[in-house]
C-alpha positions as CSV (number, residue, x, y, z in Angstrom):
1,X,43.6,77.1,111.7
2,X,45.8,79.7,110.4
3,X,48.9,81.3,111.3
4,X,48.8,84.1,113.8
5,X,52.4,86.6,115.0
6,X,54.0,83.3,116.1
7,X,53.3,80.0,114.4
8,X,49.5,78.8,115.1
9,X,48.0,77.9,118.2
10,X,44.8,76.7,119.9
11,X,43.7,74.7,122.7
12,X,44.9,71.1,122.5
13,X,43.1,68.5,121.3
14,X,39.7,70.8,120.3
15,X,41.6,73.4,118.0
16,X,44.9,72.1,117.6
17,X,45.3,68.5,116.9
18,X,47.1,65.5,116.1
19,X,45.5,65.3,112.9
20,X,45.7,68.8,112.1
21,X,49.4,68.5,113.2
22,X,50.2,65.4,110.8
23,X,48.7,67.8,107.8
24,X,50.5,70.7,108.8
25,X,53.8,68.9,108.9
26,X,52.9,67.6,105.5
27,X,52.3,70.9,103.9
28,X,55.3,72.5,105.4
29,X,57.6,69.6,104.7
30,X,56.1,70.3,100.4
31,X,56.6,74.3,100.9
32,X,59.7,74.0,103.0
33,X,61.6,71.2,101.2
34,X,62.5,73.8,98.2
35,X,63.8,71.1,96.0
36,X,66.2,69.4,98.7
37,X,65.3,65.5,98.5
38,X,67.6,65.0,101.4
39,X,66.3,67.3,103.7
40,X,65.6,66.7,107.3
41,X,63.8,68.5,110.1
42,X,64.6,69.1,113.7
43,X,61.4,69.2,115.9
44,X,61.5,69.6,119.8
45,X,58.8,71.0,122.3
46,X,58.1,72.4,125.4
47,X,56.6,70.3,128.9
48,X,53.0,70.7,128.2
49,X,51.1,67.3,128.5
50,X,49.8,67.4,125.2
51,X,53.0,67.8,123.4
52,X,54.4,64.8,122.9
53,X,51.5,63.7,120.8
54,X,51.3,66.8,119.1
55,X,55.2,66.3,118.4
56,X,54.8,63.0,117.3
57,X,52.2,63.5,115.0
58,X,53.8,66.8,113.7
59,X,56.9,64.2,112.7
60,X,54.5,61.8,111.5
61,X,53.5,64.4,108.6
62,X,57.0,65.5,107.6
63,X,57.8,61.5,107.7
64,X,55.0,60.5,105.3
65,X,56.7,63.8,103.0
66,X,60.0,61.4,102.8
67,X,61.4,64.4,105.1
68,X,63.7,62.2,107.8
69,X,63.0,64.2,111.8
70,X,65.8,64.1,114.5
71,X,63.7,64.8,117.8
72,X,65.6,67.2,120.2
73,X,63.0,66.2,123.2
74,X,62.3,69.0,125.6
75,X,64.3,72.0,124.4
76,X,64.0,75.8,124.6
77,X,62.6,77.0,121.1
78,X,66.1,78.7,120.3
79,X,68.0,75.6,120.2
80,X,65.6,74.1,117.7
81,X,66.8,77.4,115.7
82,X,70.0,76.5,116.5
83,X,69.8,73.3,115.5
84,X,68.4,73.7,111.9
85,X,71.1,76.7,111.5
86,X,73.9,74.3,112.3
87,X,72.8,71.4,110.4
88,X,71.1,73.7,107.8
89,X,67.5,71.8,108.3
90,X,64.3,72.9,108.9
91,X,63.2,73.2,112.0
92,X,59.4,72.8,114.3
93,X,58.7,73.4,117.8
94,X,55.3,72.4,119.5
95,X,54.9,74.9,122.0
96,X,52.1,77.8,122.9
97,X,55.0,79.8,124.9
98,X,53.6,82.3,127.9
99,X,49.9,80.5,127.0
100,X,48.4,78.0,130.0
101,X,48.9,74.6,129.8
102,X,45.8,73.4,128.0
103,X,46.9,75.6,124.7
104,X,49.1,74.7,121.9
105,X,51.0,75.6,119.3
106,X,53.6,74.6,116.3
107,X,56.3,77.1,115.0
108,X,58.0,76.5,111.9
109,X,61.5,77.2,110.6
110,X,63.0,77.4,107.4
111,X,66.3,75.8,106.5
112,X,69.3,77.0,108.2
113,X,67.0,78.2,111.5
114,X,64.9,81.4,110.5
115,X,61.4,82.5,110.7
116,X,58.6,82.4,107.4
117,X,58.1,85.2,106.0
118,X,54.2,86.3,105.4
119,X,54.8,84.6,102.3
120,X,55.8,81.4,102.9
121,X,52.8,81.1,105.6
122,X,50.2,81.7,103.0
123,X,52.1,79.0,100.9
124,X,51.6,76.9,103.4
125,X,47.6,78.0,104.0
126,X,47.4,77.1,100.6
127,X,49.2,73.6,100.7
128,X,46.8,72.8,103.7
129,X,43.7,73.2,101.6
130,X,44.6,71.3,98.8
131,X,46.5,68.4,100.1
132,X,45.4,65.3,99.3
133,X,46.1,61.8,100.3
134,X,48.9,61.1,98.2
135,X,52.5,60.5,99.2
136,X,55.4,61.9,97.9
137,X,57.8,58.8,97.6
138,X,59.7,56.6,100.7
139,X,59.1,57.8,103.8
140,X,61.6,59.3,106.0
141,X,63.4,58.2,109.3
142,X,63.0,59.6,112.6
143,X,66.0,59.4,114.8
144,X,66.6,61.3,118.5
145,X,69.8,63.7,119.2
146,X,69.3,65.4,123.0
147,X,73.1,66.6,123.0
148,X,73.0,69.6,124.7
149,X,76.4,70.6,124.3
150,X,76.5,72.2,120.8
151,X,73.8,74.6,122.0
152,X,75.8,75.7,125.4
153,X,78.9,75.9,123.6
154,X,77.3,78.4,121.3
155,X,75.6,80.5,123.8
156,X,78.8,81.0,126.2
157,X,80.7,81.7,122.8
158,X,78.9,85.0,122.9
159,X,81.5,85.5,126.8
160,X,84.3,85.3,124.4
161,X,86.0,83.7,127.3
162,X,84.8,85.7,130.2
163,X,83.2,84.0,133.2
164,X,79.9,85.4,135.2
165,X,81.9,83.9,138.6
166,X,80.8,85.6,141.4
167,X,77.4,86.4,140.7
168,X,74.4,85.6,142.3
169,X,71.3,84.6,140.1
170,X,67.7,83.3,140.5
171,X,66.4,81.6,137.5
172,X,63.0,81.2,137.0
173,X,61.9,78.5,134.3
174,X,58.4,78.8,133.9
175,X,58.2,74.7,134.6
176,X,58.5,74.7,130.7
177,X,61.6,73.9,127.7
178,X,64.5,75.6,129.6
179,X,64.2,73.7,132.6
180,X,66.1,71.6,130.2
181,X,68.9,73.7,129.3
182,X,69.1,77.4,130.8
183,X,70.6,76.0,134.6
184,X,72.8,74.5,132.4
185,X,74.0,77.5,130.7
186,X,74.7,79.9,133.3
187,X,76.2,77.2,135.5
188,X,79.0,76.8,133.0
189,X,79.2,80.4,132.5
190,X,80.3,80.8,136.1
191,X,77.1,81.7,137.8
192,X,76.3,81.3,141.7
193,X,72.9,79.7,140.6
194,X,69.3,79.4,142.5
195,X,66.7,77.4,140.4
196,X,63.0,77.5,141.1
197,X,60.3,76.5,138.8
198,X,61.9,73.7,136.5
199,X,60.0,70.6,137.9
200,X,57.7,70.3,135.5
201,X,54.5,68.0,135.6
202,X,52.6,68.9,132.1
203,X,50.4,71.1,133.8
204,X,52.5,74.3,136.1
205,X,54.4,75.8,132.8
206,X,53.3,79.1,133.3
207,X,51.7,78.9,136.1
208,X,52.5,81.8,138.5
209,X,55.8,81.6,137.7
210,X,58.2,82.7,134.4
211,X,57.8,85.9,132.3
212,X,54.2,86.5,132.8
213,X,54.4,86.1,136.7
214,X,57.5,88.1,137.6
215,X,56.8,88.5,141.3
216,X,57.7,84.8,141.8
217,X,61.6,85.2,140.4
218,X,61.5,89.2,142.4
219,X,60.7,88.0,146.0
220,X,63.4,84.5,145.4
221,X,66.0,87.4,144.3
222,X,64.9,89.3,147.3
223,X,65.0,86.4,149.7
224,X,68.4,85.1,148.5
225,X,70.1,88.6,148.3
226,X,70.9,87.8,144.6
227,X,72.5,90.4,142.0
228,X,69.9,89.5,139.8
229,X,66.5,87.3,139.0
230,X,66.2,86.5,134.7
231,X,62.6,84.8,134.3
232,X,62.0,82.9,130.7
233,X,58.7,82.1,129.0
234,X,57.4,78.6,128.6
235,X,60.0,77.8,125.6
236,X,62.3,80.3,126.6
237,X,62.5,82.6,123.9
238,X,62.3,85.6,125.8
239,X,62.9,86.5,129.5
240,X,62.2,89.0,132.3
241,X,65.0,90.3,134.0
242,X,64.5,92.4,138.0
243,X,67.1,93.8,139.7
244,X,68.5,93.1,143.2
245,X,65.8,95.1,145.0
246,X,63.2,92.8,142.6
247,X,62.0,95.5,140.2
248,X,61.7,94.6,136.7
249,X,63.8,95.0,133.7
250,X,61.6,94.7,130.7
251,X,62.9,94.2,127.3
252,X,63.1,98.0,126.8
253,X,65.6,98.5,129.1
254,X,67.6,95.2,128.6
255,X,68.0,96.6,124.7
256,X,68.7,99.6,125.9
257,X,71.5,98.4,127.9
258,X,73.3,96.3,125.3
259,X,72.9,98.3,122.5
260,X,75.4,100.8,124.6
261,X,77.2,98.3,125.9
262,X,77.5,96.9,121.8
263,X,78.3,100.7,120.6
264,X,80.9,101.0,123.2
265,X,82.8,98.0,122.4
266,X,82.5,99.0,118.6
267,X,79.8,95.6,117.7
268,X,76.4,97.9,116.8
269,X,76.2,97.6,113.5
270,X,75.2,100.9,112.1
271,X,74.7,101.6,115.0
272,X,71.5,101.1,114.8
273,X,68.6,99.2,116.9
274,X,65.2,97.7,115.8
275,X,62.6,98.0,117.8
276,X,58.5,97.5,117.2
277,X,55.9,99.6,117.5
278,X,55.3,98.8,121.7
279,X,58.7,99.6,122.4
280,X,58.4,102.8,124.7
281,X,58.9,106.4,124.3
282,X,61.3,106.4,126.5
283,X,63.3,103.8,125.0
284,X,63.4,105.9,121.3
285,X,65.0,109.0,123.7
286,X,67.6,107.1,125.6
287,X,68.8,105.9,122.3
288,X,68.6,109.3,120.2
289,X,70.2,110.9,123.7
290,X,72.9,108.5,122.6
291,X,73.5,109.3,119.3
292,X,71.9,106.0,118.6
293,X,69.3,105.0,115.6
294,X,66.0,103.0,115.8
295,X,64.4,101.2,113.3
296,X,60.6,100.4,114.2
297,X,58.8,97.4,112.5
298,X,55.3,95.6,113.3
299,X,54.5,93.8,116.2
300,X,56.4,90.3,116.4
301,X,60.1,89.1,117.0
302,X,60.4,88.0,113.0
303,X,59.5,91.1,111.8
304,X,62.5,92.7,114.1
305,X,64.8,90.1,112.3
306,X,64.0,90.5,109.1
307,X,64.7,94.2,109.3
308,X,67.7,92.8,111.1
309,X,68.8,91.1,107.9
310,X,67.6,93.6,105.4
311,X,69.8,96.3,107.2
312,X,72.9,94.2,108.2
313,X,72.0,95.1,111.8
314,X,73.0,93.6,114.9
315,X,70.3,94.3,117.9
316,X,66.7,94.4,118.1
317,X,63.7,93.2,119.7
318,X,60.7,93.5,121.7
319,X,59.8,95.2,125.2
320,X,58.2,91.5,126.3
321,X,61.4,90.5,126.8
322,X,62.3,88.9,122.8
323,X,65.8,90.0,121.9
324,X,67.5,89.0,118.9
325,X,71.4,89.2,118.1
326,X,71.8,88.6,115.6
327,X,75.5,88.0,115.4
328,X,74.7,84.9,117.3
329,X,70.7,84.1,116.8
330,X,68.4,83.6,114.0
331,X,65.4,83.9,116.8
332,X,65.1,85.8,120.2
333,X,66.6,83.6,122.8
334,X,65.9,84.5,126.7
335,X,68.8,82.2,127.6
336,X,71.9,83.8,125.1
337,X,70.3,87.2,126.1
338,X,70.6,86.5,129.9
339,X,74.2,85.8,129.5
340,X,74.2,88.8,127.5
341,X,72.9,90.9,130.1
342,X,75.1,89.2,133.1
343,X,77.9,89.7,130.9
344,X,77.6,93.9,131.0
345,X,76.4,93.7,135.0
346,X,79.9,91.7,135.7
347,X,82.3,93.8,134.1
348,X,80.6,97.0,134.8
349,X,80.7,95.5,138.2
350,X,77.7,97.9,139.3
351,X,73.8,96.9,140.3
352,X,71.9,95.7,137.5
353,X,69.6,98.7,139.1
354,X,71.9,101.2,138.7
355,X,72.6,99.8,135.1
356,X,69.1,99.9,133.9
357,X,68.1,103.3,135.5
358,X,71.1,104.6,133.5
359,X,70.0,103.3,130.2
360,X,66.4,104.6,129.7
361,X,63.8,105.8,131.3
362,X,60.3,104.8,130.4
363,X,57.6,107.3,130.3
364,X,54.1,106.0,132.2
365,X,52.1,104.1,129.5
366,X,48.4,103.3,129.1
367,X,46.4,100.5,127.1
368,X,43.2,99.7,126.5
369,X,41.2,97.3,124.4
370,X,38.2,98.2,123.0
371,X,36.0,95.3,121.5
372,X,34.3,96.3,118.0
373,X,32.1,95.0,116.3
374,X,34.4,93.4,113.2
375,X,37.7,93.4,112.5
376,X,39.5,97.3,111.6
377,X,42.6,97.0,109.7
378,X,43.0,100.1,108.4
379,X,41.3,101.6,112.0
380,X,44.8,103.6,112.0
381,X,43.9,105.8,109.2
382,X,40.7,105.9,109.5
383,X,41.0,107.8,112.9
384,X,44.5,109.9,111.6
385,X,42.8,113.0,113.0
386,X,42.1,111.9,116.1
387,X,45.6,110.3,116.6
388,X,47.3,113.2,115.0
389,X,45.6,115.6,117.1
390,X,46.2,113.9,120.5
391,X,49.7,113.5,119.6
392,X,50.0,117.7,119.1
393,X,48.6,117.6,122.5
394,X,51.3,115.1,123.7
395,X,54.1,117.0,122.3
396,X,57.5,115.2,122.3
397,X,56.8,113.7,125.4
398,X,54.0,111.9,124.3
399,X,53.3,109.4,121.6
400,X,49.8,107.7,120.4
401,X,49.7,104.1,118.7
402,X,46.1,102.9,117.6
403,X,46.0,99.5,115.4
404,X,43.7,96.4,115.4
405,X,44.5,93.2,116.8
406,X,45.9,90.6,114.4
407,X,43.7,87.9,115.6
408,X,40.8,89.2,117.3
409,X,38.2,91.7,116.9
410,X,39.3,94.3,119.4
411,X,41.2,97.9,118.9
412,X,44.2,98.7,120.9
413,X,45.0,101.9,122.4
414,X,48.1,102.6,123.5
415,X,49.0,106.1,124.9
416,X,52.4,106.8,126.4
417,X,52.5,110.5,128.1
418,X,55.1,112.3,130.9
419,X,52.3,111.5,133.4
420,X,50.0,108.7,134.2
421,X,46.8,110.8,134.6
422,X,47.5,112.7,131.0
423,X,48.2,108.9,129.1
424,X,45.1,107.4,130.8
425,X,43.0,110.6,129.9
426,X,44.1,111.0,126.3
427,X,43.8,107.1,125.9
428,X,40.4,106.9,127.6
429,X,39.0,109.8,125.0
430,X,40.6,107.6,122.0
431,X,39.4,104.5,123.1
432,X,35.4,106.4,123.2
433,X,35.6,107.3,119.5
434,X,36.7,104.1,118.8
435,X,33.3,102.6,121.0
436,X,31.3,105.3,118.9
437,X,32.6,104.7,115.8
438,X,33.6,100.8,115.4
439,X,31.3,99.2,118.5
């Protein structure tokens, strides 16, 4: 296995397992350890049934590496950030996120809580290849810390001391980590909480509820007559926020209304915002309408933070709902950017609709995925014309974005237009010369 936009992942068991995990936490412990002989890791994991011998064997490797593990237990993947930031260890999480139940996956941090670079993956490839049986010296400890209360402290730090009192919310945990800790949270912030999906029994995370399944979080906000609904992923890294009336704030539009909110209380660093490649049209004129700068990076939440720390910035993120601050986050975490968003709806004291509409508009948006016959890199340049001449066509209003899957052998198509019928019709006649020319 090798690592993908997030960490590696496979079905449990078949692609990823135990003994893969035990190698992996081997090699990582070797790359990772950068010449720290006392160094310890802090692993935790999400609610699928296969994780807590996935877990346990992960440990297992970084234990026979003389590493010594504190296990967290069930915890959102942020906290494990958290974690390794405050006691300035590495950190793992065994978790396949939005995937179904019968996946898995391990992420890996480097001391003091923050993503590997490109680099220090293939460092790791490498390691995996060439390890042999031999062990590095005594073995470590394992030992178990599931104190909460560092973590919530931290995340209602970002309130400075204000409350969310008086506001109704439905939380929607996906049945996965922040069943754990998220009620938690916004209870101590304040919050007239309603909590649906955090029973979980190995196999629901996921399933029709949380971040992919929206509607579930929409019609309980509905029902209840709450303010707001705020639905994480299966480790609660990112969220899904709807309005009062159940429509959907996407990550677009929750950046989009704190990186005003930041600007206006003077915390946008250069004020500036980072954003990938999928964030929408729309989202790039809100923010130049507001005298506000985007910087646009590759597809995945650690390539948003490391443009975060290259610039000195304070926002960015991801329209599926991964939002780093990075004032108070080495990762995207749906729970401290819930609070965040609760945070602007209370003191603006207006509907999180109203908010949202305000911030950004996006423009309809169309993609398609065309199967080819290998893997197309460079499919970007290779079809400039074509891209550059539909986005002539497009005008301002329009923008075209054409690059290969990371993992698979399929070409995205992703056209974004003032109207539906002209993005599907200019994506539909991209996504032909890609069938003619790559299928």
């Amino acid at each position: 296995m090798r690592f993908g936009t997030d960490g590696v992942r496979g079905v449990a068991y078949s692609e990823l397992t135990p003994e893969f995990a035990t190698t992996l936490g081997r090699a990582a412990a070797r790359v990772l350890r950068h010449d720290h002989p006392e160094s310890i890791v802090v692993i935790g994991g999400d609610t699928r049934e296969s994780t807590p011998d996935i877990e346990a064997a992960l440990a297992a490797g970084f234990v026979l590496e003389g590493i010594d593990v504190v296990g967290l237990g069930v915890v959102p993947t942020p906290m494990v950030a958290f974690e390794a930031q405050r006691r300035m260890a590495m950190g793992a999480v065994v978790s396949a996120s939005h995937n179904p139940y019968r996946d898995n996956g391990i992420k890996l941090f480097a001391r003091g809580g923050t993503k590997l670079s490109d680099e220090v993956e293939s460092e790791i490839e490498t390691e995996l290849e060439s390890l042999g049986g031999d062990q590095a010296g005594p073995a470590g400890a394992i030992t178990e810390s599931h104190d909460h209360a560092p973590y919530v402290e931290h995340v209602l730090s970002l309130l400075d001391g204000r409350r969310l009192d008086g506001l109704r919310i439905v939380l929607d945990c996906a049945n996965g980590a922040g069943s754990a800790v998220a009620p938690e949270v916004l209870r101590a912030a304040g919050a007239d909480l309603l909590v649906i999906a955090d029973q979980p029994d190995g196999r629901n995370i996921n399933d029709g509820c949380g971040a992919t399944h929206p509607s579930a979080v929409a019609a309980a906000v509905v029902e209840h007559s709450a303010a707001a609904g705020i639905a994480l992923d299966g480790d609660a890294d990112r969220l899904i926020a709807v309005d009062h009336t159940g429509s959907p704030v996407d990550g677009d539009h929750v950046m989009a209304i704190c990186a005003r909110d930041l600007r206006d209380r003077g915390e946008l660093r250069e004020n500036t915002v980072v954003v990938t490649v999928m964030s929408n049209l729309g989202f790039r004129l809100a923010m130049r309408d507001q005298g506000i700068d985007v910087v646009e990076t590759a597809v995945g939440d650690r390539y948003v933070l490391e443009a975060l720390t290259a610039g000195g910035l304070s926002l960015g993120g991801e329209q599926s709902g991964h939002v780093i601050f990075a004032d108070h986050a080495t990762t995207g975490d749906g729970v401290l950017t819930a609070v965040a968003l609760l945070d602007v709806v209370g003191r603006a004291q207006r509907p999180l609709a109203e908010i949202a509409a305000e911030a950004m508009t996006s423009l309809p948006q169309v993609l398609l995925n065309e199967r080819v016959a290998s893997k197309v890199p460079d499919v970007a340049d290779r079809m400039a014309e074509e891209i550059a001449a539909a986005e002539a066509e497009l005008g301002e209003s329009g923008r075209v974005l054409v690059r290969a899957s990371g993992t698979e052998p399929l070409i995205r198509v992703m056209v974004e237009a003032a109207s539906e019928p002209v993005a599907q019709s200019t994506a539909e006649g991209l996504a032909s010369i890609v069938r003619r020319r790559f299928g």
